[in-house]
C-alpha positions in Angstrom: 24.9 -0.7 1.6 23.8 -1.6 -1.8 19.8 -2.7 -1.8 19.3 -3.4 -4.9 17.2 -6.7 -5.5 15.9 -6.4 -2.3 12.3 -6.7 -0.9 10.3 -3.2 -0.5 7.8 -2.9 1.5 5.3 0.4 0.9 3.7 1.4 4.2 0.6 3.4 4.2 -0.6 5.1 7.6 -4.0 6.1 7.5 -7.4 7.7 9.8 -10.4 6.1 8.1 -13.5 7.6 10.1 -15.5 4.9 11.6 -18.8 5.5 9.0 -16.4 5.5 5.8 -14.7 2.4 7.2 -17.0 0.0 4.5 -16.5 2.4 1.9 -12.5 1.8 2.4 -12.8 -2.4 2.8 -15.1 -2.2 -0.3 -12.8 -0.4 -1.9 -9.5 -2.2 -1.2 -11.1 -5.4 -2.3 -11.8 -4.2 -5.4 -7.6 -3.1 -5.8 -7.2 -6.8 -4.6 -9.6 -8.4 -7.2 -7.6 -6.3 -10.0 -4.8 -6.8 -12.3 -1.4 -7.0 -10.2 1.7 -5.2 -11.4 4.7 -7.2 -12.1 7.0 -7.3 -9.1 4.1 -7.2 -6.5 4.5 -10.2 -4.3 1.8 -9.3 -1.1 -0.5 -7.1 0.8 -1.9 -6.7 4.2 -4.3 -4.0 5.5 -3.9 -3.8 9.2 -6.6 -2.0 11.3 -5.8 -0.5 14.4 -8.1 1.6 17.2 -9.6 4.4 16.3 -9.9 4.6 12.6 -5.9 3.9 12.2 -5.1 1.8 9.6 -1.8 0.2 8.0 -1.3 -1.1 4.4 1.9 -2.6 3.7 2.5 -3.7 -0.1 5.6 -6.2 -0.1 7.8 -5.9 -3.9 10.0 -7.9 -5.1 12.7 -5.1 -5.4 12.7 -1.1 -5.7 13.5 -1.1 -9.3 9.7 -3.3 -10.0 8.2 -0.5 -7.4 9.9 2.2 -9.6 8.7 0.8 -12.9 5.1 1.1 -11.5 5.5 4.7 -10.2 7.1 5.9 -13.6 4.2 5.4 -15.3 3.2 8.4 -13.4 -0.1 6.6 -12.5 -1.3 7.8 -8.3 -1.4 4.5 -6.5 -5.1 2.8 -6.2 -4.6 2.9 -2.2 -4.0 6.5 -2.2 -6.5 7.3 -4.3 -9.2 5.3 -2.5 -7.6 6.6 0.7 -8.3 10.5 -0.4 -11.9 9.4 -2.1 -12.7 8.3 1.7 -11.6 11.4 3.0 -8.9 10.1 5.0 -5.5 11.1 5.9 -2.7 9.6 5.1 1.2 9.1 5.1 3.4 7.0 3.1 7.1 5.8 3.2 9.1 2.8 1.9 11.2 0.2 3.6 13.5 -2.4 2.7 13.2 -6.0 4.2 15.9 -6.4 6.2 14.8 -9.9 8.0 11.6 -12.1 6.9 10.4 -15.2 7.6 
C-alpha cells in the first residue's frame, strides 16, 4: 500500500517518576512554546498511572517527518525524556482513520 502523503503519527511511551513529573510538563511546554517544524500539524501528551506517559506528534506526511530527522538533530521529546531520567520507546504510525 503506498503511504505516501499520508498523516504520521510519532508515539513516544515513557516512565516519568512521580518527583521528575514537573521537570517533564515544564519541559514539554517549553518544546510547545518553540519554533514548529514545517509539516508538524499537532501534539498530545497523555498521562497514564504510574508515571506512564504517551506523546503522540501528528505530521502531515513521512517525507516532512524525514526532512526533520535528516538534519540529524535528536528530537526535543527525547532529549527532555533522557534529561528526566526516564525510559522510553518510540515507533511511528500512519493514520489510517481520523476524525
Amino acid at each position: 500500500m503506498d503511504h505516501m502523503g499520508q498523516r504520521i503519527m510519532g508515539v513516544v511511551t515513557a516512565h516519568v517518576a512521580p518527583e521528575r513529573e514537573e521537570e517533564f510538563l515544564a519541559g514539554i511546554r517549553e518544546i510547545l512554546a518553540g519554533e514548529k517544524p514545517d509539516g508538524f500539524l499537532r501534539y498530545e501528551v497523555l498521562r497514564g498511572r504510574d508515571g506512564l506517559w504517551l506523546i503522540h506528534s501528528v505530521w502531515r506526511d513521512r517525507e516532512a517527518m524525514s526532512a526533520l530527522r535528516a538534519q540529524g538533530k535528536t528530537p526535543a521529546a527525547l532529549m527532555l525524556l533522557d534529561r528526566v531520567g526516564a525510559t522510553h520507546s518510540h515507533d511511528l504510525f500512519t493514520i489510517e482513520v481520523s476524525t
